[in-house]
N, C-alpha and C positions, 0 to 999 in steps of 0.2 A: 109124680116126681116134680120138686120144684126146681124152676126155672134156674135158679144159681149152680144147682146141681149137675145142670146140663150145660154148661161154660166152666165150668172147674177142671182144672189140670192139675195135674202133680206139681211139685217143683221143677223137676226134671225136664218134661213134658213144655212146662212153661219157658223154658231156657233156649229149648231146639226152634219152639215157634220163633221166642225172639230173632233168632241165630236168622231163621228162614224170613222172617219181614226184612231184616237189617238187606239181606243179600238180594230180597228182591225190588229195595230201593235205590241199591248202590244200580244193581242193572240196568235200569229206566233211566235213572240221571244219566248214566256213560254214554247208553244208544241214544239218547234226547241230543247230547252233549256231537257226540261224531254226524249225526242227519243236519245240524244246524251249524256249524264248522262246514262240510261241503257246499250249503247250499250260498252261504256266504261267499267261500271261494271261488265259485262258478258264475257269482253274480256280477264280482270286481271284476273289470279289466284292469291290463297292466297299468294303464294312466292312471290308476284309482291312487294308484302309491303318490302321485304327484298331489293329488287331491288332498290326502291325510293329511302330507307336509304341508298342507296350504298353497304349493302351488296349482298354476293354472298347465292342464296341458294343451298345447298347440291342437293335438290330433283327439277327434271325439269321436265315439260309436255311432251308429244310428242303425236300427234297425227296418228295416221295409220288406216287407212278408218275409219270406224264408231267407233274403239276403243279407248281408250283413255292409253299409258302405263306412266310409270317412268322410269327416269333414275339418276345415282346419277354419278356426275364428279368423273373420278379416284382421283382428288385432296382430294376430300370431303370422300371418302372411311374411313369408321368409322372400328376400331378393338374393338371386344370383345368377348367375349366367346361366342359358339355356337355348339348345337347338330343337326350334318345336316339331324337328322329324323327327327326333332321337331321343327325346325326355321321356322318361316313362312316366308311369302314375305318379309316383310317390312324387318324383319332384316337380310332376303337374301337383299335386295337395297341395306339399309345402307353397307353390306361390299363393297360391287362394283360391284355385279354381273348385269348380263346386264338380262333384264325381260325373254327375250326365253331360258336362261339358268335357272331362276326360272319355269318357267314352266315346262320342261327337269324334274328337280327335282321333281315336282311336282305330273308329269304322273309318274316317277319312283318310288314312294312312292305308288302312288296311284295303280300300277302292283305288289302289295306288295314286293317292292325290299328296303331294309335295308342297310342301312353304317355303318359296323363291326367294320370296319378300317377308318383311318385317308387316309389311300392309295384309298381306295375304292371310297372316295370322289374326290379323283383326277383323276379319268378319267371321270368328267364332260364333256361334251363335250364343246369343246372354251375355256378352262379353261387353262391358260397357267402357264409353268413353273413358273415362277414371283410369279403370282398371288396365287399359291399353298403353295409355300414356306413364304409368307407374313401370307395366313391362317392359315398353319399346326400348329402352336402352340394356337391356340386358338380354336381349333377343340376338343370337349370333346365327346367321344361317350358312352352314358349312358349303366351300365351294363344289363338294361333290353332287350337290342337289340342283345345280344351276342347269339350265338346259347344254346339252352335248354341242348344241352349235354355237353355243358362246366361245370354246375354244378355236375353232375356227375363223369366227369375226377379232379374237382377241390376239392371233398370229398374224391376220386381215393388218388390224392397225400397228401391230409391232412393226411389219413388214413397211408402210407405208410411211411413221416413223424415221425407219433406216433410209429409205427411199427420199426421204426430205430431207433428212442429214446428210446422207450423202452427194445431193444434189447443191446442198451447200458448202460442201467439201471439196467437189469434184462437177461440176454444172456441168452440161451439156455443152460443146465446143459448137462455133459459128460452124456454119456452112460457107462453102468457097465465096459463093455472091451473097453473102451477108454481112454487116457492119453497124457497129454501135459507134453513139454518139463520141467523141471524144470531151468534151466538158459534163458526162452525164452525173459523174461525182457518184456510181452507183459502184461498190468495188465487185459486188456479184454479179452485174453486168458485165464489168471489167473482167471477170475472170473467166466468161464465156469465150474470150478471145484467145484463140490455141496459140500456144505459149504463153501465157501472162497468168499466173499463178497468184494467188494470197500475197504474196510479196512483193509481185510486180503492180499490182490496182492497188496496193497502197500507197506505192510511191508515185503513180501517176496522179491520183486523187492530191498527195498533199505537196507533190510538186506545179501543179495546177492553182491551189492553193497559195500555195509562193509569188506563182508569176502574178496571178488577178484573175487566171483564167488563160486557155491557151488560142493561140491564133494561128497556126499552123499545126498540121498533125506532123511535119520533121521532128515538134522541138521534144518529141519522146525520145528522140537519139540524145539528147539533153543526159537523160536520164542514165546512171553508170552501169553499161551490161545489157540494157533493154532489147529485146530480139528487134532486128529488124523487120523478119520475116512478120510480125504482125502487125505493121503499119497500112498493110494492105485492107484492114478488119475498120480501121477507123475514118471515120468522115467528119467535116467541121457542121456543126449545129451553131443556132444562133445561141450566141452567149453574151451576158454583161459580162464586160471585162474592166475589172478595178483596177484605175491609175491612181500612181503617185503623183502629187504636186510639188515639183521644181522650187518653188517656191516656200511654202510650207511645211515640207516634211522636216523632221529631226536628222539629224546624223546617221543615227540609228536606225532610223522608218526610211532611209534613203537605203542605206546596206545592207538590210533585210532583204532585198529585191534581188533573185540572182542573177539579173544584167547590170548593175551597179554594186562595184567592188568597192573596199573603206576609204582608197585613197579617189574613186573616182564621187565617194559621197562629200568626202573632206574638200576636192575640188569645187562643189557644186556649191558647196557651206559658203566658200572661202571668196570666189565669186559673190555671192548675194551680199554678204560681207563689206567687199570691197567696190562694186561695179553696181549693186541695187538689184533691183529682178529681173530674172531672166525670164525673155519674149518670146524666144523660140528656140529650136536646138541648135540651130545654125549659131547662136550666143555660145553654144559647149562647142562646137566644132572648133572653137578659137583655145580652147583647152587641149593639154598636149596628153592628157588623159582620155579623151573621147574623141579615139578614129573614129573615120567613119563606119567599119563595119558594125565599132560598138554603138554611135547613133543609129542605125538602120533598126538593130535588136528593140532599141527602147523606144522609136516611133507611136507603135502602139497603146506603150502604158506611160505615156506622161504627160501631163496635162499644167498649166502657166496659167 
């Protein structure tokens, strides 16, 4: 038999074979077509979409034996606030840490160890200078994580606080055999003396002020309403006491002084005026403005 003989088919015959190659080329391409379509989908991660677009994603795969981690490009390194007992992973990545330093964190939290401080977070381990000083301002560490006895020292100084305020409010009153200086110009001093109140050590201090300074502790009865009862608290201290000059002062600088009244300064003017300077007070005592009890008052603070 010759060879052509044994590869000849009908027409018919010829038709079905085509019919049968056509259908088992379509089959091969479809299954080639669906094995290479999964193996592609399985190889993209979702970042891959960022990729096609031509962007960059922040967050990239990595594999290490059977595990799968993250990493985030120092570029892409995100700032925000963050409490490093309470940040999880993700937004350890996002700032830039690398995954075994999340973990680090992680077992350290998990040994119940706490971050106080802002410093305390900084001896991360790998954690670089750089990188510390980029985080420190965004490091918030919540006040539940501070030690339990800071409450206590913090009620400590409120209380102590109140205790100073109100000792500047309200001092401590002398005891019977005790006594403050009378010219000490201190009004908190002033106000350790029972009876003499905020009100009363101001007028003492800037009626002291007036005179030059005082020279008897009577001359608080001076003062309108002053308690008696606490003249007992005062003693005289050595004190410079500022005189007026009879001779030099102004009108004005004479009647400022509350033992020379306008008409006993206008006297005093109208004298030097007329008569030249006055030598000593016994010169005023010829004035029918200055009795003697008002010379005795001014002995102290006037000077010629």
């Amino acid at each position: 038999m010759h060879i052509n003989e044994f590869f000849y088919f009908q027409k018919s015959d010829r038709s079905v074979l085509i019919v049968l190659l056509l259908i088992a080329v379509i089959s091969t391409a479809v299954i080639h077509g669906i094995g290479s379509g999964k193996t592609q989908t399985s190889a993209v991660p979702a970042d891959s979409v960022a990729s096609s677009n031509g962007m960059k994603s922040p967050i990239q795969h990595e594999t290490m034996g059977a595990r799968q981690y993250y990493r985030v490009d120092a570029e892409q390194a995100e700032r925000f606030l963050f409490d490093p007992n309470t940040a999880d992973s993700t937004q350890f990545l996002r700032l830039g840490l690398k995954p075994w330093q999340v973990r680090n964190i992680y077992k350290y939290r998990a040994r119940g160890g706490i971050y106080r401080t802002p410093e305390d977070f900084a001896r991360l381990y790998g954690l670089t200078v750089k990188q510390y000083r980029e985080l420190e301002p965004f490091i918030r560490i919540s006040s539940d994580y501070q030690p339990a006895s800071t409450l206590f020292e913090k009620k400590q100084h409120e209380k102590a606080v109140r205790d100073t305020m109100r000792k500047a409010i309200y001092p401590e009153k002398l005891k019977q055999n005790e006594q403050v200086e009378l010219n000490c110009n201190d009004t908190n001093m002033l106000k350790k003396v029972p009876g003499v109140g905020s009100y009363y050590a101001r007028r003492v201090v800037e009626y002291g002020k007036r005179l030059g300074g005082y020279v008897r502790v009577g001359q608080l009865m001076e003062i309108d309403g002053f308690p008696d009862e606490a003249l007992s608290y005062f003693k005289m201290g050595e004190a410079e006491i500022q005189k007026i000059n009879l001779n030099t002062f102004t009108l004005n600088r004479l009647k400022s002084h509350p033992y020379v009244s306008f008409f006993q300064a206008k006297a005093i003017v109208d004298y030097r005026r007329l008569r030249g300077h006055i030598k000593s007070l016994d010169d005023l005592s010829l004035l029918k403005e200055f009795p003697p009890q008002a010379i005795e008052k001014l002995k102290p603070y006037v000077e010629f």
